[in-house]
Structures are given as C-alpha cells and as structure tokens.
C-alpha positions in Angstrom: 25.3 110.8 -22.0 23.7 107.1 -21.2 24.4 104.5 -23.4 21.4 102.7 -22.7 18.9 101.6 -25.6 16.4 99.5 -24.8 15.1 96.7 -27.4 11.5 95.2 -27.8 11.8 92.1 -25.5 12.9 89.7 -28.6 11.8 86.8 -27.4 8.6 85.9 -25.4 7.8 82.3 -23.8 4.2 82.6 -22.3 3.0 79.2 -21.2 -0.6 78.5 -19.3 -0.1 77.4 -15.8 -1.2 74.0 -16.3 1.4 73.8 -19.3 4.1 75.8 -17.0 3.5 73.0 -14.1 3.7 70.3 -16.8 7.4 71.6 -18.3 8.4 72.4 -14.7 7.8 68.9 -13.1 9.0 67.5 -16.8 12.8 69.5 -16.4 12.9 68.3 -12.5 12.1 64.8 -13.7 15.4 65.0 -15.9 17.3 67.1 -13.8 17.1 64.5 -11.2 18.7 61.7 -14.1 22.0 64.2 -13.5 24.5 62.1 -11.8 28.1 63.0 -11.8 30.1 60.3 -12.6 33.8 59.2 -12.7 34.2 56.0 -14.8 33.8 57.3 -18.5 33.7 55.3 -22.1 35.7 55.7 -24.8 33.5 57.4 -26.6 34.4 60.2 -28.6 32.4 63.5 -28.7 32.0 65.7 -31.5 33.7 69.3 -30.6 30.6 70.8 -32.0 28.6 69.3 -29.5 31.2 70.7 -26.4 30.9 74.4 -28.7 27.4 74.3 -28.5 26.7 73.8 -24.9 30.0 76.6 -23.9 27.5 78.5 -26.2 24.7 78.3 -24.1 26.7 78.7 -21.2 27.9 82.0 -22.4 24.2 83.5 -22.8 24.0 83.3 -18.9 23.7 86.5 -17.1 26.4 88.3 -15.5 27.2 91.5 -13.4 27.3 94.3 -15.7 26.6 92.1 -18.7 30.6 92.1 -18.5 30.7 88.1 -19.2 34.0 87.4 -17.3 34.3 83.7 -17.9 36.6 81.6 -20.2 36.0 78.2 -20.9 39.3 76.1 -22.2 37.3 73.3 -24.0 40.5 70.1 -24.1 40.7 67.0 -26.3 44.7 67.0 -26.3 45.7 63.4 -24.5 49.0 65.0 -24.0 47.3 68.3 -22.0 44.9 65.8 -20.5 47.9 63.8 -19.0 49.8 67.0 -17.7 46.6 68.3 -15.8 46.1 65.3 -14.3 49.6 64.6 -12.9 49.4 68.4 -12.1 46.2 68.0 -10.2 47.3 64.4 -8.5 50.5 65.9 -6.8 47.9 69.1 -5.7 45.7 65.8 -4.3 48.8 64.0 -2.5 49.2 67.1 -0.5 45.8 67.5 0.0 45.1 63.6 1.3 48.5 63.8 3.4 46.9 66.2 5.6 46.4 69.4 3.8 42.8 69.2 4.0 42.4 68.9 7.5 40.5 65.5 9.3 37.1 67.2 8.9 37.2 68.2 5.2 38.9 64.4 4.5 35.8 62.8 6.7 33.4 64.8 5.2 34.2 63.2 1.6 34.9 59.6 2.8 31.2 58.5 1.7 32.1 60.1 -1.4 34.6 57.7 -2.0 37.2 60.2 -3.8 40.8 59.3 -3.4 44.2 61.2 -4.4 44.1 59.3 -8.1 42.2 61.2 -10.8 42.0 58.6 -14.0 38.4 60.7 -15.0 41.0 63.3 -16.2 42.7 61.4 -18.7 39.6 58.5 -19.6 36.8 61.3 -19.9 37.3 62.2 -23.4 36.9 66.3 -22.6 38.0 68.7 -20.2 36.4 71.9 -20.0 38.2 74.3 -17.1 36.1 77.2 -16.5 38.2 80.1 -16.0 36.7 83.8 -13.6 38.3 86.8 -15.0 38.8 88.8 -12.3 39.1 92.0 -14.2 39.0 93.0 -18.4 41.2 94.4 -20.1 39.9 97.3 -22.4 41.6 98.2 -26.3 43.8 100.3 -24.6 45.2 97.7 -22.4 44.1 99.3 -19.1 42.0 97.2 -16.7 38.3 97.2 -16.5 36.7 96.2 -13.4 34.3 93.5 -13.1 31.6 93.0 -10.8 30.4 90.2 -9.2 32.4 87.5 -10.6 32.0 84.4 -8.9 28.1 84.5 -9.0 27.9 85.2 -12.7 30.8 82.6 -13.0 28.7 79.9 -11.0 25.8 80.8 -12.7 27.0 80.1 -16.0 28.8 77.3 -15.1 26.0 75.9 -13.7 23.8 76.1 -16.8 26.7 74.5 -18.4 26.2 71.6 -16.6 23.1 71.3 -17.6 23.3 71.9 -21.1 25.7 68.3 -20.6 23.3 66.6 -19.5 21.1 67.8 -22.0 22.9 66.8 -24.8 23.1 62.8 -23.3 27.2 63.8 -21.4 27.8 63.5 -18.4 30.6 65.4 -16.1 32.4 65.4 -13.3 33.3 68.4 -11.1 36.6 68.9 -9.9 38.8 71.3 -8.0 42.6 70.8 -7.2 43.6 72.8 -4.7 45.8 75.4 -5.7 44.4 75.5 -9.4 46.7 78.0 -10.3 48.8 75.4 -12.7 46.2 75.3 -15.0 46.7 78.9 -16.3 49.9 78.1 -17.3 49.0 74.9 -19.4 45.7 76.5 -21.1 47.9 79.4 -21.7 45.5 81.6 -20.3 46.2 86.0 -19.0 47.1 86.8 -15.8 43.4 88.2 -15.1 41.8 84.7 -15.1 41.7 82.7 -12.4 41.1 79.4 -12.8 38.1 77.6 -10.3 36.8 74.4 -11.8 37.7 71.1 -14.1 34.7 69.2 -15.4 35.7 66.1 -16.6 33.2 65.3 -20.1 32.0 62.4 -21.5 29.3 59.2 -21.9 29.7 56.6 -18.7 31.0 53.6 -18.8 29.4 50.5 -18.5 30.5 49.5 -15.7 30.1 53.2 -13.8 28.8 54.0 -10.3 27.6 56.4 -8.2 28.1 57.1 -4.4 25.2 56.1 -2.5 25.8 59.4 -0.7 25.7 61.9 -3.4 21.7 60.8 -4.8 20.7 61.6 -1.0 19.5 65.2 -2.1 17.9 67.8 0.8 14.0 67.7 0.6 12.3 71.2 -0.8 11.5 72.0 2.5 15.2 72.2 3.7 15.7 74.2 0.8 13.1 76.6 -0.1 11.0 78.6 2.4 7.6 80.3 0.3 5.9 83.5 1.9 2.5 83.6 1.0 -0.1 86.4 1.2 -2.5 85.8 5.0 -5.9 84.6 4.1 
C-alpha cells in the first residue's frame, strides 16, 4: 500500500511577468553584492540569526525528501582553534606539493595561501556535513539517494540566505576533511565536505580581482526556443 497523500499546494506565489522580471533582475542585482571574503570583524552574531538561515537551508529539496545534511553551527574559540590548526597542517601538505603544479597555479590569482586566520577571526563556522546513508529506529541503514546534489543544493541556498541576512562567508575545503567528524562529534554516516567561515567584513577586507570576473550568460545558459 502507497503512502503517498497528496496536499492542496499550501502556498502559491503568482506574480505578473512584468512584476516576475522586476523581482528577478532585483535578486540578480543582490546576488551579484555576494562576495566571499576572508578578512572578518569582530562582530558578534546572534545564534538565532545562524538558526534561522540553517532553517531555510533545510527546506531545500532533496532526493527522496530524505534530507541527508547536517549542519554543525560553531561559536566555540577553543573548536574554532582546533579546526584551524587541523585544517592548516591538511594545507601544508597540500601547498608542499600535494595539490599538484596545476591545481596550485590555478589558485595563485586567488591569492589563497597554507594559513587560514578566517577560521578563527570569522566569528562562525558552519561545516555542512552529506550523510551518506540514515539510520532507521531500528538502527539498520537506510539508503539515500542522490546526496551530493541535494547537499549542494541546500548548501547553496544557505549561502544565500548569509547574504541575505547582511553575513558574509567564506567557502572552504581541507583536503582530507575527515578530522572534522571527530571534533563536531558527528556518526560515522556523515561525511564531512565544506567549512564556511561566517561573519560581517572587516574594514579593511578585499577581494581577488579574479574571483568578481564571473562567465557571461551566454557561456552559461543555452535557451531553445520554439522556430518562428
């Protein structure tokens, strides 16, 4: 027997196209004030407004409706401190020749080095966690199905939701994560795939020339129209 039971669509947004092109050209507009940035304030940030946004991050959609992300939201100086001298040694290897010359040319105009201070200045760390599998009552496993879209997906609406509230973030990715499970605390099903570094910007912040050179729609997007 299905278990399916569908719902009256409980909310309905129905804008005119003139109004839809207006919001649409309004988000881009904002979207394009996104900057990721490594030199953070002091500034403190209400862990209401870090709930909030994991929130709406949560609502994304996922394979199977099965959800399988976990975000470990961190204010903890002393946790802060330990993932970035975690993630530094992960770096040294990295920068010493683990990467490979074209992997290190390819982020020389990005200016990115084997010294991480956004992980201890930016006063947040959120690392997004994939669960590779669930775990049911019963303890057996539960497999989930395509995990690393629904994990970008959400993650990536979790950016924005940042940037929406006024933070800005930084991605990063030590490579191998794998220490971060152990100081989250988190179950052998999650794998761990992303830090973003939270917070306001500094005064004195920059961004790489390199990074605001964005691809133009038409490298992007390719529209199929009907003939006339």
């Amino acid at each position: 027997m299905s278990d399916y039971t569908p719902l009256p669509l409980p909310h309905r947004q129905e804008l005119s196209d003139e109004d839809a092109l207006l919001e649409s050209a309004a988000f881009l507009e904002d979207m394009r004030r996104r900057h990721s940035v490594r030199d953070y304030s002091t500034r403190a940030i209400p862990e209401d407004v870090i709930a909030n946004c994991i929130a709406a991050a949560g609502t994304a959609p996922s394979g199977a409706n099965q959800q399988p992300w976990h975000f470990a939201a961190i204010c903890d100086p002393s946790m802060k401190a330990q993932i970035r001298t975690a993630a530094e040694e992960e770096e040294q290897r990295f920068y010493d020749g683990g990467g490979g010359d074209e992997w290190l040319a390819a982020l020389e105009p990005i200016g990115t080095g084997v010294h991480k201070p956004h992980l201890t200045d930016a006063p947040w760390l959120i690392v997004v966690f994939a669960q590779r599998w669930g775990v049911r009552p019963d303890g057996t496993r539960q497999k989930h199905y395509y995990v690393p879209e629904s994990v970008g997906i959400a993650t990536g609406m979790l950016i924005t939701a940042l940037h929406r509230a006024g933070l800005v973030c930084l991605t990063h990715t030590p490579n191998p994560m794998k220490f971060l499970t152990s100081v989250c605390a988190r179950p052998e099903n999650e794998k761990p795939v992303m830090i973003l570094a939270v917070g306001h910007a500094s005064e004195t912040a920059t961004v790489p020339a390199a990074a605001k050179k964005k691809k133009a729609l038409s490298e992007i997007a390719s529209f199929f129209r009907p003939e006339d």
